[in-house]
Each structure stands twice: as C-alpha cells, then as structure tokens.
MDAnalysis code that builds the backbone (N, CA, C; Angstrom):
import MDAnalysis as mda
import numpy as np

u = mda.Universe.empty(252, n_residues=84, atom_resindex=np.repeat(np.arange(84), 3), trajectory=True)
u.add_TopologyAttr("name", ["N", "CA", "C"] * 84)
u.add_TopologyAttr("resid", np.arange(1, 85))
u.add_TopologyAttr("resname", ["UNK", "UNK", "UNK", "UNK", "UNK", "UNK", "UNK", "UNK", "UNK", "UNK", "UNK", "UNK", "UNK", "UNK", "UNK", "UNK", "UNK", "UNK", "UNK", "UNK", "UNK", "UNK", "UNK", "UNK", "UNK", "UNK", "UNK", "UNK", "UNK", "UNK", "UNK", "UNK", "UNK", "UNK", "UNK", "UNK", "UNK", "UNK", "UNK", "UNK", "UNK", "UNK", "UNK", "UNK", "UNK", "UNK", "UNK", "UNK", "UNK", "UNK", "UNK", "UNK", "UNK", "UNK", "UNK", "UNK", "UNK", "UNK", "UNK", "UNK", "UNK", "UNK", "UNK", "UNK", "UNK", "UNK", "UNK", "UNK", "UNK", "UNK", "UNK", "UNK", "UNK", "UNK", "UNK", "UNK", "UNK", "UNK", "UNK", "UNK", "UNK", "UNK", "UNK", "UNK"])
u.atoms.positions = np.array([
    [0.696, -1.195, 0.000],
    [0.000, 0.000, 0.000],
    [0.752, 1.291, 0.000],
    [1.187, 1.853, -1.119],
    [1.893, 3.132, -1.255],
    [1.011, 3.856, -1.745],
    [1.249, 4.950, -0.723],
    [0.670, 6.373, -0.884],
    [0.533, 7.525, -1.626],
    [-0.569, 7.399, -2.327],
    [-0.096, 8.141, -3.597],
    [-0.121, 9.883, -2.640],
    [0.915, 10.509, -3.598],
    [0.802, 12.016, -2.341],
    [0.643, 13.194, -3.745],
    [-0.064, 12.432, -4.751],
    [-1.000, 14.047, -5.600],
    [-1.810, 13.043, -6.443],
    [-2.728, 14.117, -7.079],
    [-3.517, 13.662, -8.055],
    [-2.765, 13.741, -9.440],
    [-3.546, 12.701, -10.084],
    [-2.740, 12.824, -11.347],
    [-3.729, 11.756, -12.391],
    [-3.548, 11.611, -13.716],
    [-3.834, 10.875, -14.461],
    [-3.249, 9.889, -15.204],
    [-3.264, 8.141, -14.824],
    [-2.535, 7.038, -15.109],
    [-1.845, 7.488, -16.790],
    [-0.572, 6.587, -16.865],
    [-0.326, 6.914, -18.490],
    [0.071, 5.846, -18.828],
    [0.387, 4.942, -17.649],
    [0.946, 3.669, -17.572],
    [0.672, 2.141, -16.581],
    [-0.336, 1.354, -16.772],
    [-0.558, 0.728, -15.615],
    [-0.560, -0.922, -16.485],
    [-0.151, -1.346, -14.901],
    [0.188, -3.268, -15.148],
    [-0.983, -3.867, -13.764],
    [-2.498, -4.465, -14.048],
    [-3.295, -4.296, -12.828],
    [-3.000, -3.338, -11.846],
    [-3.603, -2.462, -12.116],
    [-3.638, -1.148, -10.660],
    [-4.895, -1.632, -10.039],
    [-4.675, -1.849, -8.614],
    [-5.849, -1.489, -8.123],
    [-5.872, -0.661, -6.889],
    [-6.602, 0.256, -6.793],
    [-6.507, 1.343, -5.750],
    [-6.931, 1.262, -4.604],
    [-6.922, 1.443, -3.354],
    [-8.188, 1.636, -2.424],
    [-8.380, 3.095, -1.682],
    [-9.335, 3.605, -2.370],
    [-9.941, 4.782, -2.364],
    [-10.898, 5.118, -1.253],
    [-11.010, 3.979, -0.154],
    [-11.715, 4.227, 0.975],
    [-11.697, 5.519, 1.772],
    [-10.485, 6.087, 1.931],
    [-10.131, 7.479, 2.728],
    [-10.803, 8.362, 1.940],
    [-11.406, 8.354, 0.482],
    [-11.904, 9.571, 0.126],
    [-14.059, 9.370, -0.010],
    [-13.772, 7.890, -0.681],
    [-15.146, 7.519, -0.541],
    [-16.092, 6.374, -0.013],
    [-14.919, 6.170, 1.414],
    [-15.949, 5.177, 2.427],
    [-15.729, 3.909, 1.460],
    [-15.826, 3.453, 0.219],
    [-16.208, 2.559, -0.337],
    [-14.889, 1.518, -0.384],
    [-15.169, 0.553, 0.406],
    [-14.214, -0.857, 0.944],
    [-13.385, -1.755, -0.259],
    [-14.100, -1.309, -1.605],
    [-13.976, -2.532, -2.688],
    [-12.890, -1.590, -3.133],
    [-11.328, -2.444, -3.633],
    [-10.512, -1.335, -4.465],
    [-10.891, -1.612, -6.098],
    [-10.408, 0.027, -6.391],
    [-10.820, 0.521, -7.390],
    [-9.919, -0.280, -8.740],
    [-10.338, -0.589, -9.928],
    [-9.203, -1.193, -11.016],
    [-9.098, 0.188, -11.857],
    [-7.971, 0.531, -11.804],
    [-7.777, 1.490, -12.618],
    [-6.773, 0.984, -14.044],
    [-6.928, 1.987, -15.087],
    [-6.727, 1.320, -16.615],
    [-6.946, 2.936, -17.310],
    [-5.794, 2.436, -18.202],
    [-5.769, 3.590, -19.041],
    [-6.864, 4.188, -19.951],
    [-8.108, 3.275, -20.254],
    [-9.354, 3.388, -21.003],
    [-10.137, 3.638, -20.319],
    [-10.451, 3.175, -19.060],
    [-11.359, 2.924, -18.028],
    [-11.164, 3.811, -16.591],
    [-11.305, 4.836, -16.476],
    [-11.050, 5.409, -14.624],
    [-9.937, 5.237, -14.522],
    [-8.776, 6.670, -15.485],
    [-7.355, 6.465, -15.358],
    [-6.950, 7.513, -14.038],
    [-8.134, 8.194, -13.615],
    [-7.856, 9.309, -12.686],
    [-7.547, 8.856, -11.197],
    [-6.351, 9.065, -10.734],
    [-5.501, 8.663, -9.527],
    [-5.957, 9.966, -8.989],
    [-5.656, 10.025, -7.404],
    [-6.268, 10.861, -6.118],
    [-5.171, 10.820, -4.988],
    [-4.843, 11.478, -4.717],
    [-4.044, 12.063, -3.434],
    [-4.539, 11.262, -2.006],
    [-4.116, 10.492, -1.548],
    [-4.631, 9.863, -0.164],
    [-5.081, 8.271, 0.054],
    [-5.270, 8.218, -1.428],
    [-5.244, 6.721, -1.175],
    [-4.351, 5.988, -1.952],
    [-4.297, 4.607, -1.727],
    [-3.292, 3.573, -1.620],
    [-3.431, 2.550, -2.840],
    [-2.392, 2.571, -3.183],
    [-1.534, 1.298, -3.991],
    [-1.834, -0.134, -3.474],
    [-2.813, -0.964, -4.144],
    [-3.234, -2.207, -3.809],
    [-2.438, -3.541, -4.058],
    [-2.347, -3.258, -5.450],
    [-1.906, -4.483, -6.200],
    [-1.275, -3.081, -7.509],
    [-0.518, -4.215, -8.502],
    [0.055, -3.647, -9.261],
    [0.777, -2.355, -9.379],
    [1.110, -1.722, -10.331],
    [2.240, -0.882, -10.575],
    [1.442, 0.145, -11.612],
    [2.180, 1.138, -11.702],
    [1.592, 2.418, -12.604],
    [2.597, 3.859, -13.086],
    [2.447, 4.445, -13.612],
    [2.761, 5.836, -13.555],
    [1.879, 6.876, -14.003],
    [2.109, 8.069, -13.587],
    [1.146, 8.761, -13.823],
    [1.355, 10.636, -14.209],
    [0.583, 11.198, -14.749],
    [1.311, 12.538, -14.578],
    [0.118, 13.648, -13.736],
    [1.303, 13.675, -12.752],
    [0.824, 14.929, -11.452],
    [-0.218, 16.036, -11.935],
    [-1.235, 15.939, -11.845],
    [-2.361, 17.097, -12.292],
    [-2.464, 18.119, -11.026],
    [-2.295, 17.188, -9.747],
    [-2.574, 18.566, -8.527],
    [-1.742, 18.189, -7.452],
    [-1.071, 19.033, -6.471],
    [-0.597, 18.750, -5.337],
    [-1.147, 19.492, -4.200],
    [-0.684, 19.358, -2.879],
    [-1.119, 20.408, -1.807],
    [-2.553, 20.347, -1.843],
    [-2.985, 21.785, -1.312],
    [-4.179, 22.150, -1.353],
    [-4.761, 22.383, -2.447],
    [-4.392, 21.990, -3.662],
    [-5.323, 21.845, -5.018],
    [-5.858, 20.449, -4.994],
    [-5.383, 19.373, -4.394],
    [-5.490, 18.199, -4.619],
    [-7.128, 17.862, -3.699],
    [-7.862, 16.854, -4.439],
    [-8.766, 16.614, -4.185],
    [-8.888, 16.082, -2.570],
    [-7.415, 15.467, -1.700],
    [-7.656, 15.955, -0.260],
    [-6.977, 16.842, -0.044],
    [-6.886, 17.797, -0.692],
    [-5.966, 19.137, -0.026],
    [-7.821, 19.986, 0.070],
    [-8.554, 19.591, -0.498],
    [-9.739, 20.465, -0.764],
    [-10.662, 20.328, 0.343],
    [-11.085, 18.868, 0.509],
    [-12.020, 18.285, 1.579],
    [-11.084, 18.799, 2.879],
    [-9.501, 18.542, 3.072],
    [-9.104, 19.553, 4.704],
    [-9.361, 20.470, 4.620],
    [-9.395, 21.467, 3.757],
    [-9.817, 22.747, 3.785],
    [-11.099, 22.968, 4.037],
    [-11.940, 22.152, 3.557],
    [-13.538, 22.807, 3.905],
    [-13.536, 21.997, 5.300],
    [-13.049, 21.034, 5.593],
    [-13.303, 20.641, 6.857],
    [-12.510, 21.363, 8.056],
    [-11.952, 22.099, 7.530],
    [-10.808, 22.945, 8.566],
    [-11.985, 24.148, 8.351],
    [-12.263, 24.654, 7.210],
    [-13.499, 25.867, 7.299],
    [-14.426, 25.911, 8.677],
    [-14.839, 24.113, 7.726],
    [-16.077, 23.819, 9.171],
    [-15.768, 24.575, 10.351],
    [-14.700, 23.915, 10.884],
    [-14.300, 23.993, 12.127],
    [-14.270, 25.561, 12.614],
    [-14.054, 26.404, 11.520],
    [-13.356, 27.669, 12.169],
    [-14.710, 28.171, 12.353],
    [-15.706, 28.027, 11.774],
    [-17.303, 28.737, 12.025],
    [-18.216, 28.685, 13.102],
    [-17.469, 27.183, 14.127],
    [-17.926, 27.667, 15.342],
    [-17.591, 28.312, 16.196],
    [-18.116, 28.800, 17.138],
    [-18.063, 29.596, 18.478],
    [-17.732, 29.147, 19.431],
    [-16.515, 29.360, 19.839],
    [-15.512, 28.766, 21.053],
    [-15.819, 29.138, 22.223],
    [-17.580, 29.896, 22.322],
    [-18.049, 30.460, 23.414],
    [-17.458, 31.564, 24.162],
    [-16.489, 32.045, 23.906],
    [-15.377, 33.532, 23.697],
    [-15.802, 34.592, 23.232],
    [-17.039, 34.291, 22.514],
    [-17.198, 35.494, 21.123],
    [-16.286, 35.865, 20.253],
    [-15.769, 34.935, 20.070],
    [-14.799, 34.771, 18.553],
    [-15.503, 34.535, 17.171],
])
C-alpha cells in the first residue's frame, strides 16, 4: 500500500488497483486502466500492481488538499463560546 501524495492521471498501468476508501468510504478497491477510470487521487493507496502517472494537482489543489480545507473551514465557524 503506497501512498499516492498528488492527483494525477494514469499513463501507464500493469493491474492497478486502488483503495480509495479514505476519500469515498467505499471498501472494494478501485481497477484502474488507461481506457477505463485512469484518474488517480491524493490519499489513497496502492493495492496491487504498478503504474505511472502525470501529477495534475498537489497540496491544497489536490482533491484531499480540498475536503481539509472545507473541513478545517467547518471547524473555524464555530463559536468557542469567547465570542470569537
């Protein structure tokens, strides 16, 4: 299980299969293929097989650089009972 750490789009794969649970709950890993759902994601993991890919987003562009951010938003909108 290696970590993919940006988004990007496959250009090269030998059975990829992903597990994409950290972004969508969903337990089954993903088969990714150059015809078929070549789009790789920042946060989740290297199952089986091998790939390469070219980097479309890093950081906070990346599809979990986006969800911490609105979930860090969340957070800042409540009231720490301070009147902040």
């Amino acid at each position: 299980g290696d970590l993919l750490p940006a988004d990007g789009v496959l250009i090269q794969g030998n059975d990829l299969k992903i597990d994409e649970s950290a972004l969508t709950g969903e337990s089954d890993h993903v088969r990714k293929s150059l015809d078929k759902d070549p789009l790789l994601l920042s946060g989740t993991h290297v199952m089986e097989g091998s790939g390469r890919m070219v980097v479309t987003a890093v950081g906070g562009n990346s599809q979990s650089g986006i969800i911490f951010a609105l979930l860090g938003a969340a957070g800042d909108d409540e009231d720490d009972g301070r009147g902040r």
